[in-house]
C-alpha positions as CSV (number, residue, x, y, z in Angstrom):
1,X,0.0,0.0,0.0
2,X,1.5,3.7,-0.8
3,X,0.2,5.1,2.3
4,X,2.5,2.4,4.3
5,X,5.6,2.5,2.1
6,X,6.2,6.3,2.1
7,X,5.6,6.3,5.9
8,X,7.8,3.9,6.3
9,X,10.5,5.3,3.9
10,X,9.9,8.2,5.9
11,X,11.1,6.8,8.8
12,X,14.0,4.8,7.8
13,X,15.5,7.6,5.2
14,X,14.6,10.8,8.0
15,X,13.9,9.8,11.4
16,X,16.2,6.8,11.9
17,X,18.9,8.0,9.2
18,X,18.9,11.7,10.9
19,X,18.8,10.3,14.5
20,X,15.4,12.2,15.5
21,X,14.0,9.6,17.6
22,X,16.7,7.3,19.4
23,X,14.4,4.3,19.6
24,X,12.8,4.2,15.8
25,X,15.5,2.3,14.3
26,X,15.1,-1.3,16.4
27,X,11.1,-1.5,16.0
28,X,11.7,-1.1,12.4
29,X,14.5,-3.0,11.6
30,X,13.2,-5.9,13.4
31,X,10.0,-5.4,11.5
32,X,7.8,-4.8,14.8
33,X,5.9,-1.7,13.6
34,X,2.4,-2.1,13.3
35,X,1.0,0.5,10.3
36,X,-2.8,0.9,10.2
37,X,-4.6,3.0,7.8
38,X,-8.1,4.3,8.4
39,X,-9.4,5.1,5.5
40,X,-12.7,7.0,6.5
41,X,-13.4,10.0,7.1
42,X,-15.4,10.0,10.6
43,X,-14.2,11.1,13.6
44,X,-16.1,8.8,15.7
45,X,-14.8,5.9,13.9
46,X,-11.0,6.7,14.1
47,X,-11.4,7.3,18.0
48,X,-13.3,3.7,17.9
49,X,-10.3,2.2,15.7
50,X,-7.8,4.4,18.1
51,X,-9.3,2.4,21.4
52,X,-9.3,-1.0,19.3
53,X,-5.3,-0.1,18.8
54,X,-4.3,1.3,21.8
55,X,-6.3,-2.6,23.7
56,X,-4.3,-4.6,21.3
57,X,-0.7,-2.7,21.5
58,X,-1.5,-3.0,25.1
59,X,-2.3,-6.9,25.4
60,X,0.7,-8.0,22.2
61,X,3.6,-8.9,23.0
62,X,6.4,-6.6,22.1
63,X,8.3,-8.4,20.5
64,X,5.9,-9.0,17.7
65,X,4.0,-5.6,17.9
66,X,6.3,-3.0,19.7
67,X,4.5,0.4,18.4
68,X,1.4,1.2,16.4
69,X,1.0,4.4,13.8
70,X,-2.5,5.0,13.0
71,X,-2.1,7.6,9.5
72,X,-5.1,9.3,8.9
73,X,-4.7,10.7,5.6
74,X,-8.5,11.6,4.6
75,X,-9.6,13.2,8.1
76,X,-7.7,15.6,10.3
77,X,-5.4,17.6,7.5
78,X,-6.0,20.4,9.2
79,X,-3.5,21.1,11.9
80,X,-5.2,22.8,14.4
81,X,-8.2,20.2,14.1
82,X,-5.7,17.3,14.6
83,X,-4.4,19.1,17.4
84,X,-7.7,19.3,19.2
85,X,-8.2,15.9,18.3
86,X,-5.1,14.7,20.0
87,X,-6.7,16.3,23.4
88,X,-9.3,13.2,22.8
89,X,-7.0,10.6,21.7
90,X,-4.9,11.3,24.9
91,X,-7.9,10.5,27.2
92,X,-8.6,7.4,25.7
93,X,-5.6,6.3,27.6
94,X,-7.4,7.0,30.7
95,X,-10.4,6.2,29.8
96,X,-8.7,2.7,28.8
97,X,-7.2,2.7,31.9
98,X,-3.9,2.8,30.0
99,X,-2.0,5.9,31.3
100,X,1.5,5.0,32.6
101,X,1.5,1.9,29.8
102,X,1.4,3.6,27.1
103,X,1.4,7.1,25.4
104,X,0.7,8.8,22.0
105,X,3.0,11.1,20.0
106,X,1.7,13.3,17.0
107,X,3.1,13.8,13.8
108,X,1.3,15.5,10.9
109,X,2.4,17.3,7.7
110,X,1.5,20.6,8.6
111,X,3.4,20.2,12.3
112,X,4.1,23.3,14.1
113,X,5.6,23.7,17.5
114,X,4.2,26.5,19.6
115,X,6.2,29.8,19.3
116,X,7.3,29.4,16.1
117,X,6.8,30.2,12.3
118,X,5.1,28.0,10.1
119,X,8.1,27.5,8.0
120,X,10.3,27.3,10.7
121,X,12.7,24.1,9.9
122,X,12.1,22.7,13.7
123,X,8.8,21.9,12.8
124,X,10.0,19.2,10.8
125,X,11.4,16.8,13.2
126,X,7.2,15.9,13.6
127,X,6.6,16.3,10.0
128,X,4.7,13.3,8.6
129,X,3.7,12.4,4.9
130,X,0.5,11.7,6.6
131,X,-1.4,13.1,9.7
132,X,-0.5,10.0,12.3
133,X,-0.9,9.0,16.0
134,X,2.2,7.0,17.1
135,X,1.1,4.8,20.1
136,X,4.2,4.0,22.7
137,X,4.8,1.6,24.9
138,X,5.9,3.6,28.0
139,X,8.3,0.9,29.1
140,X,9.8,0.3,26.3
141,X,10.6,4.1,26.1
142,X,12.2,4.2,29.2
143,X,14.6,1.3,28.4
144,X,15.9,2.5,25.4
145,X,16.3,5.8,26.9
146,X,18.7,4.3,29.5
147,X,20.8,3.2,26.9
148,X,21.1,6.4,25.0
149,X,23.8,9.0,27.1
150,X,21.5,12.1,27.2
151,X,17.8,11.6,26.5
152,X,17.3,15.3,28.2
153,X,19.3,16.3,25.1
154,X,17.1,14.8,22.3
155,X,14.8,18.1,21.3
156,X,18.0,20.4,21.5
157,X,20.0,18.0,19.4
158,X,16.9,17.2,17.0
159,X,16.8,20.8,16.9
160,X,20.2,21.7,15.8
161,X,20.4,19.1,13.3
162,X,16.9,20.7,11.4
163,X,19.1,23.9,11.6
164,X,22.4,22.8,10.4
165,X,20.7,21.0,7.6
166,X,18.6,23.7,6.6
167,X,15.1,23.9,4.4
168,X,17.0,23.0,1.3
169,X,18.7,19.8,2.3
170,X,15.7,18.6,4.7
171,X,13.1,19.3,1.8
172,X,15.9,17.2,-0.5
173,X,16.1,14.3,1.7
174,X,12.0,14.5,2.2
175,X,11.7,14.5,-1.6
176,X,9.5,17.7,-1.5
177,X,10.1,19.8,-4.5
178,X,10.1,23.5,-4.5
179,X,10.8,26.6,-6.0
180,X,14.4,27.8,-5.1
181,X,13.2,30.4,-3.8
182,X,11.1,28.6,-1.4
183,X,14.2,27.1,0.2
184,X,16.4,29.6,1.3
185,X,13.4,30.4,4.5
């Protein structure tokens, strides 16, 4: 399916190749990355299909299911919607009774951290060919941050590197083409 193979080139040739997230490259290497598309366009659905995920990430074994992305392409595009919608897939955890097991993180294409510009190149560190909810396993979180030196460093490091690449080279290695004037921002 297209949806799955760009998301997952866009892991393995930005997150894991750049570093962003210490933990992406096991989970994918060793093939235990569940991808589920939904399709639809209803909100009420994806929250159903989000509680059917978090239930089964929850009761798999990690080894054969470590972490799930939900991609969302047809519902949510709009940042600020998916934003308010991540408010209501965070309670779901406790709702599910879930919270301290496991834990979203958001990526969409139109990511933008608070306090800065919409073209600011940070942004891009949670920039998504799709919108997507990446359900964690807490525990398995903390265990491969005790092998990595300075996990309190991640966001300043994640953050230099957007900046020493630059919008060019990031858009390059994304395989976004733009005017040339586009990429000097």
């Amino acid at each position: 399916m297209k949806i799955i193979e760009e998301t997952k080139h866009w892991i393995s040739s930005f997150v894991v190749k750049l570093n962003l997230c210490p933990f992406a490259s096991y989970p994918l290497q060793n093939d235990q990355i569940r991808y589920v598309v939904y399709d639809g366009e209803d909100l009420a659905a994806l929250v159903d299909l989000l509680d059917q995920e978090l239930t089964l990430l929850q009761s798999s074994d990690p080894t054969a299911i470590e972490t799930t992305l939900i991609i969302h392409p047809k519902v949510l595009n709009d940042f600020y919607d998916y934003i308010d919608f991540l408010d209501l897939a965070n309670q779901r955890i406790f709702v599910l009774e879930l919270e301290g097991e496991l834990q979203i993180a958001s990526f969409h294409p139109d990511y933008q951290f608070g306090g800065t510009d919409k073209d600011d190149v940070t942004n891009y560190t949670n920039r998504s060919p799709y919108p997507m909810l990446h359900l964690l396993r807490e525990e398995s979180i903390e265990l491969a941050l005790e092998h990595y030196e300075a996990p309190h460093e991640i966001p300043e490091n994640n953050i230099a590197m957007m900046n020493k690449l630059g919008r060019a080279e990031i858009l390059k290695m994304l395989g976004i083409k733009t005017n040339t004037s586009d990429t000097n921002k």
